[in-house]
C-alpha positions as CSV (number, residue, x, y, z in Angstrom):
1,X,3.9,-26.4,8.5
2,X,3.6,-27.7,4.6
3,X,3.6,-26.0,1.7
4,X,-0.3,-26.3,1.6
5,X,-0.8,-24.7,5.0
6,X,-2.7,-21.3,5.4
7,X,0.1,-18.6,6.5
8,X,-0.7,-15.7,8.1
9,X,2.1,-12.3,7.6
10,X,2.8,-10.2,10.2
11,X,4.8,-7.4,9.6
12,X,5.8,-6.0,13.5
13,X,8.1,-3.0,14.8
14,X,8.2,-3.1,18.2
15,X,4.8,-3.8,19.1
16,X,5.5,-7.0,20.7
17,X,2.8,-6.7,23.5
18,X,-0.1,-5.9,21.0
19,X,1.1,-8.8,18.6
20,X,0.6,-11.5,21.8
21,X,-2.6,-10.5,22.4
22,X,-3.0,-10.9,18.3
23,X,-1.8,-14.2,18.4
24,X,-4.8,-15.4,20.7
25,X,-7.2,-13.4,18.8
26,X,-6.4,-15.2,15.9
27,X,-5.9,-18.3,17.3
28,X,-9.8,-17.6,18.5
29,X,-10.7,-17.2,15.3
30,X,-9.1,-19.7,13.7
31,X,-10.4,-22.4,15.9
32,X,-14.0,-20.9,15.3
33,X,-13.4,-21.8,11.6
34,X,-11.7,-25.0,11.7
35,X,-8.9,-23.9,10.3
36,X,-5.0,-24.1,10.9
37,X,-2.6,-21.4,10.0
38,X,1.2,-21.1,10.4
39,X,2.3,-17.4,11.3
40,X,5.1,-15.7,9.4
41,X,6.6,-12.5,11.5
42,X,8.6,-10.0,9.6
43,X,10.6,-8.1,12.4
44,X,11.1,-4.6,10.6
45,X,14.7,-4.3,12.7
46,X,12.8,-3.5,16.4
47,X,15.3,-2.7,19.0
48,X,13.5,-4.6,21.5
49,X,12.3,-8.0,22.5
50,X,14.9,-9.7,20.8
51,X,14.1,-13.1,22.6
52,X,10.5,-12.7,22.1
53,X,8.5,-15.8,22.5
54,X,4.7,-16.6,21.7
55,X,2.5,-17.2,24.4
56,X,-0.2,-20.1,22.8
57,X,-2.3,-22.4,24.4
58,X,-2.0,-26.1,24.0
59,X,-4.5,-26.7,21.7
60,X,-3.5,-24.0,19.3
61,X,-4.6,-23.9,15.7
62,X,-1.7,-22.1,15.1
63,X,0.8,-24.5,13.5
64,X,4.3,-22.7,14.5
65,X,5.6,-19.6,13.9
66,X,8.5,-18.3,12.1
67,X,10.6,-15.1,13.0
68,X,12.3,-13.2,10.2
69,X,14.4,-10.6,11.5
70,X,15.8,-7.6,9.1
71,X,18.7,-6.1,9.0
72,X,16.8,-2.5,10.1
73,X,13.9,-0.8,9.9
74,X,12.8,-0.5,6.3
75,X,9.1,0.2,6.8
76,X,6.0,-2.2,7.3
77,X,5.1,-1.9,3.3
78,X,9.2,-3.1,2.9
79,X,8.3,-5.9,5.7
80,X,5.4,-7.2,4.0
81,X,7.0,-7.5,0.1
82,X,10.2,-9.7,2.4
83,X,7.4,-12.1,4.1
84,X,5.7,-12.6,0.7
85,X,9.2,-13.3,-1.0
86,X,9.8,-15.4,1.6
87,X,6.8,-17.5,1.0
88,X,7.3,-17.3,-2.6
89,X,10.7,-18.9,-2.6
90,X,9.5,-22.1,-0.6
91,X,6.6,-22.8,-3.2
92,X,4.0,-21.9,-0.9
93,X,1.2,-22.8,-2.5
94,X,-1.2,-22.0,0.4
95,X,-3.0,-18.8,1.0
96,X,-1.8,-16.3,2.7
97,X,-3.5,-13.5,4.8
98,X,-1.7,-9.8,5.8
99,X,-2.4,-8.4,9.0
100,X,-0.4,-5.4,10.6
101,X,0.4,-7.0,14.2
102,X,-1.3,-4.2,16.2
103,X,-4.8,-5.4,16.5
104,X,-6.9,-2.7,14.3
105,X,-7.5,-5.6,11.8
106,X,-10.0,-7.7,13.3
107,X,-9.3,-11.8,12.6
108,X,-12.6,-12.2,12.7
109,X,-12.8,-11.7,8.9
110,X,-10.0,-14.4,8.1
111,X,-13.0,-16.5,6.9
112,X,-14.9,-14.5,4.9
113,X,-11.8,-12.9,3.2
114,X,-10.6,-16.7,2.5
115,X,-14.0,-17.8,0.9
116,X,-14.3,-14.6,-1.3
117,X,-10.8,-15.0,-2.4
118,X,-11.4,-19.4,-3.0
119,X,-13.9,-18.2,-5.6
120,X,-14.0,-20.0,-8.8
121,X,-12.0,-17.4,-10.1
122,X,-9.0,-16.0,-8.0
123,X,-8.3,-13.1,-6.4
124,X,-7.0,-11.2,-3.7
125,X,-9.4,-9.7,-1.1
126,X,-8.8,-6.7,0.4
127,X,-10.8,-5.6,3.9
128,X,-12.2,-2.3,2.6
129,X,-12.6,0.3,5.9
130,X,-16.2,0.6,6.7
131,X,-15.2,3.3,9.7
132,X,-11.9,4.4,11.2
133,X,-11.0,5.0,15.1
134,X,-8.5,7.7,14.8
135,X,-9.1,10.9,16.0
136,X,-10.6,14.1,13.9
137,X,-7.3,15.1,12.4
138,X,-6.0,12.3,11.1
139,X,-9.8,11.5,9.5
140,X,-9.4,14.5,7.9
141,X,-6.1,14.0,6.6
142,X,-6.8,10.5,5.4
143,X,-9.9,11.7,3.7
144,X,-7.7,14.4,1.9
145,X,-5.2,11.5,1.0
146,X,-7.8,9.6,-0.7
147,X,-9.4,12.4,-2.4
148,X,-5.6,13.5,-3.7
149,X,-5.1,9.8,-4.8
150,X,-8.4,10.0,-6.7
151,X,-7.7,13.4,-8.6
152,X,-4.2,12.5,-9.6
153,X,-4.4,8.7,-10.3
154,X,-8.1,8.4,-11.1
155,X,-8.8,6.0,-9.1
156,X,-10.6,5.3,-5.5
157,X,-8.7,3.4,-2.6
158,X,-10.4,2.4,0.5
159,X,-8.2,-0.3,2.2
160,X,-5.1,-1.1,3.7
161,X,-2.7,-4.2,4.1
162,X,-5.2,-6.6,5.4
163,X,-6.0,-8.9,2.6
164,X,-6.2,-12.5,1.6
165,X,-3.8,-13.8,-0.9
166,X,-4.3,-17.3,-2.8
167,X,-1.6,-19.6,-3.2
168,X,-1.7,-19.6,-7.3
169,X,-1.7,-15.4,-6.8
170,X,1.1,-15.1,-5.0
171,X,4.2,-15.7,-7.6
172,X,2.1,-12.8,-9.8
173,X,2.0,-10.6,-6.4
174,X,6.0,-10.9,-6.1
175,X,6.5,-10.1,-9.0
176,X,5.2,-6.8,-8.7
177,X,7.3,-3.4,-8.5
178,X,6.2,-1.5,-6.4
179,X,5.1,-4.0,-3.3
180,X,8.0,-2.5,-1.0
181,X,6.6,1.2,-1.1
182,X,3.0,0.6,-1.0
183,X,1.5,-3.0,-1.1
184,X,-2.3,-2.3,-2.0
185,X,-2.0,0.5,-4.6
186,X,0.8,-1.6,-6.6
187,X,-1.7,-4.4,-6.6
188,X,-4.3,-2.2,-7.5
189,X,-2.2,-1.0,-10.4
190,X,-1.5,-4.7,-11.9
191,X,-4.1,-6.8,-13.5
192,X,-4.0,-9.0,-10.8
193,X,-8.0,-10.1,-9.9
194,X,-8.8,-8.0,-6.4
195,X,-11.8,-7.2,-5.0
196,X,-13.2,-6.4,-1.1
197,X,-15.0,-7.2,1.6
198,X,-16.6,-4.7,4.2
199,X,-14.8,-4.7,7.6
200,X,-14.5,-2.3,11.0
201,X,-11.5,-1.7,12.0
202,X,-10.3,-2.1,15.7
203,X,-8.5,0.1,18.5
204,X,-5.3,-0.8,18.9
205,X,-4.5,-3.6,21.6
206,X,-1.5,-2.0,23.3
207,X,0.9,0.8,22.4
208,X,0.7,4.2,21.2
209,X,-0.3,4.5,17.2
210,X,3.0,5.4,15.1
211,X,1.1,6.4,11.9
212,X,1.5,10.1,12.4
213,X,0.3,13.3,9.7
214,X,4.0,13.1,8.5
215,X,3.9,8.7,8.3
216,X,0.6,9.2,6.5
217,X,1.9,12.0,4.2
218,X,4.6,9.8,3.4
219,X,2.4,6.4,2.8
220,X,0.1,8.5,0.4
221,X,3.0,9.7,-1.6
222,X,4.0,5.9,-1.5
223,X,0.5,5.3,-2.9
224,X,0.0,8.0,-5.9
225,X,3.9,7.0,-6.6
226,X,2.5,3.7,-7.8
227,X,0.5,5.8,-10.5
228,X,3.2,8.2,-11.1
229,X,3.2,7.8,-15.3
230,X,-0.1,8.4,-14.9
231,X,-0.3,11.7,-13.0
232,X,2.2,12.7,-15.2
233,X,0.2,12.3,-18.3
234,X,-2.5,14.0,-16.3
235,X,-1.0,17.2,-15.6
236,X,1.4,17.3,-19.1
237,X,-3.0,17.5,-20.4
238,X,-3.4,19.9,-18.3
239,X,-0.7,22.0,-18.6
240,X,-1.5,21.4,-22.7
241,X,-5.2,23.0,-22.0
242,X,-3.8,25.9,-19.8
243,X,-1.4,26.5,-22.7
244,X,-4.0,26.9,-25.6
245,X,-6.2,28.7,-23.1
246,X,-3.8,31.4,-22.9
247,X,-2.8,31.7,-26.7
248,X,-6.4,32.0,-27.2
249,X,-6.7,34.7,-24.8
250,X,-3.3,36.7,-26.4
251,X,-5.2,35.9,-29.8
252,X,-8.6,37.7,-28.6
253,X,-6.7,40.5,-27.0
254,X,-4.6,41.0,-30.1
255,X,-7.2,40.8,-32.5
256,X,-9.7,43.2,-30.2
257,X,-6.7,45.7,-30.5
258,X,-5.9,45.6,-34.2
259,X,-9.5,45.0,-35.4
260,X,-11.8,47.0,-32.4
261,X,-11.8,50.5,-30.7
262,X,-12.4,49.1,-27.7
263,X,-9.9,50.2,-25.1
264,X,-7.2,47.4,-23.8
265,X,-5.8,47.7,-20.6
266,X,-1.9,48.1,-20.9
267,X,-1.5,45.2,-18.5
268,X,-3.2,42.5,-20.6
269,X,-1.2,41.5,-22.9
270,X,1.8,41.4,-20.3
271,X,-0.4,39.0,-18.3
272,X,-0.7,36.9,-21.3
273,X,2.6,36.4,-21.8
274,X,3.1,35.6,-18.0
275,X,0.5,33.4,-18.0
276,X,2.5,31.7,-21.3
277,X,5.4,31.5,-20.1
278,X,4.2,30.1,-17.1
279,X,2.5,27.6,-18.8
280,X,5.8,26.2,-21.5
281,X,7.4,25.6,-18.2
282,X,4.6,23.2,-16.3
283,X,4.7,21.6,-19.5
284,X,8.2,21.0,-20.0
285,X,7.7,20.0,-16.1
286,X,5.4,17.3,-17.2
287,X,7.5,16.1,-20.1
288,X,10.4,15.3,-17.6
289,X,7.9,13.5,-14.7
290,X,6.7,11.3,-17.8
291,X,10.1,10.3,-18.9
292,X,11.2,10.0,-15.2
293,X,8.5,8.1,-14.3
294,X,9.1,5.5,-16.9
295,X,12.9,5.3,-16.5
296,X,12.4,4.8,-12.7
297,X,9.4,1.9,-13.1
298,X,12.4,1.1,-15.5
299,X,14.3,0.8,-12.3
300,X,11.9,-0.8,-10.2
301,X,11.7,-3.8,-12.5
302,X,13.9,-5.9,-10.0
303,X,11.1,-6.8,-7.4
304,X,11.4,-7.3,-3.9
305,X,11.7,-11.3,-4.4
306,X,14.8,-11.5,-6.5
307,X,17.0,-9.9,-3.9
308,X,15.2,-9.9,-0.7
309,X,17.8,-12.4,1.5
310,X,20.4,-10.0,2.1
311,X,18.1,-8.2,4.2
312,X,17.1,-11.1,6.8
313,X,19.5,-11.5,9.3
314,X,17.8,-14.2,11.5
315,X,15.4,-16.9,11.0
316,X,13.8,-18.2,14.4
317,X,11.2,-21.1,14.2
318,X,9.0,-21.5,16.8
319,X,6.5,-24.1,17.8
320,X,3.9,-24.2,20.3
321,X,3.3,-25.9,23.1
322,X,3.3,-29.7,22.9
């Protein structure tokens, strides 16, 4: 594979059985398209199938693939940021597409996301979720994730990893902070060009699903962390409105005592100073999350890319059948 090939990133933790079945999808597909892709497989540390081997047919479009095995599990956002790095670092100047390796993002849009992101102008293309195939609960836990992401960082996200990347993007995209907790909403907060394509996604091909309430309570924090400055700003105005609503209220209550006959209750003006007290101390709350937030994007300035090595601990390259 040259620098100029399409790769496609694979970011797998134990699902083995559902990644072969992957590989011929894709393969399918690519074949439908004419095109010719080398795969990139980020092992996330599984503890099985160590001596895993592709099963491709002979007249694969699939170039060869590559096996980078890390040191232990960090997390398929952490997987992803590696394989990019990775890329980056042998002047990949192809494009690259991200899949997760358990089937529910169909290859049949590796085309259209490749032609929308070869626009004149560049861009990566996210596969936006037209429906979902979980079950009721996790819907509804995923629609309150989104709404949560759309109070506190103002903003509307309706895709995952699955995305096409081109070649002159990809230095920009490893240079992110960010990438390792959550890929899509770090891109989304850059000025990178992105846009998205509708797409379905698929049940899984083998295997149980791993992205449980608590994984996806953790993946949205990852998500609204990204926007962290910004919810802080959010809520320090809040806490600023809630503040002069309440010296406004102890100024009416005040004023109807000295200036009125009309009786106050004894407990008002106790509850206004409650309430004000209250109040100082979300402030002062959102005073420190600004400052934190800044010092720890301060932090977060050494991407992914510039130290990414000491976490691969194997590199297997394998080819397909002559």
């Amino acid at each position: 594979m040259n620098s100029t090939d399409l790769t496609i990133l694979l970011p797998v933790y134990n699902d083995w059985a559902a990644l072969n079945e992957l590989l011929g999808l894709i393969d399918r597909a690519l074949l439908d398209a004419r095109l010719r892709a080398g795969i990139l497989i980020v092992d996330d540390g599984s503890h099985s199938e160590s001596d895993w081997m592709p099963r491709l047919a002979e007249d694969s479009a699939i170039a060869e693939v590559v096996v980078l095995t890390l040191d232990h599990n960090h997390g398929h956002q952490f997987a992803i940021a590696v394989g990019l790095a990775h890329l980056g670092r042998r002047e990949h100047s192809g494009a690259v597409v991200v899949m997760d390796a358990d089937g529910e993002d169909d290859p049949a849009y590796i085309p259209a996301l490749l032609q929308e992101s070869a626009s004149p102008q560049a861009r990566v293309v996210f596969a936006a979720r037209r429906r979902r195939l979980e079950g009721r609960a996790f819907r509804t836990g995923y629609l309150l994730y989104r709404l949560a992401f759309r109070a506190l960082a103002g903003r509307s996200i309706s895709f995952g990893n699955y995305c096409a990347i081109p070649g002159s993007l990809l230095g920009r995209v490893n240079q992110l902070p960010g990438t390792a907790q959550h890929f899509a909403a770090a891109l989304m907060r850059s000025r990178i060009p992105h846009t998205t394509v509708p797409a379905d996604r698929k049940p899984r091909l083998a295997g149980e699903p791993r992205m449980n309430l608590i994984s996806l309570i953790r993946h949205g924090m990852g998500a609204i962390y990204q926007y962290a400055d910004l919810m802080a700003v959010r809520l320090m105005m809040l806490s600023l409105f809630l503040l002069l609503a309440s010296v406004l209220g102890g100024m009416i209550v005040v004023a109807e005592k000295i200036f009125t006959d009309m009786a106050i209750p004894g407990w008002a003006s106790t509850m206004v100073l409650g309430l004000t007290l209250v109040f100082l101390q979300s402030l002062m709350l959102s005073i420190f999350l600004v400052f934190a937030s800044f010092q720890q994007q301060t932090l977060q300035n050494l991407a992914v890319a510039d130290n990414y090595l000491r976490h691969i601990i194997d590199t297997r390259r394998l080819a397909p059948p002559a």
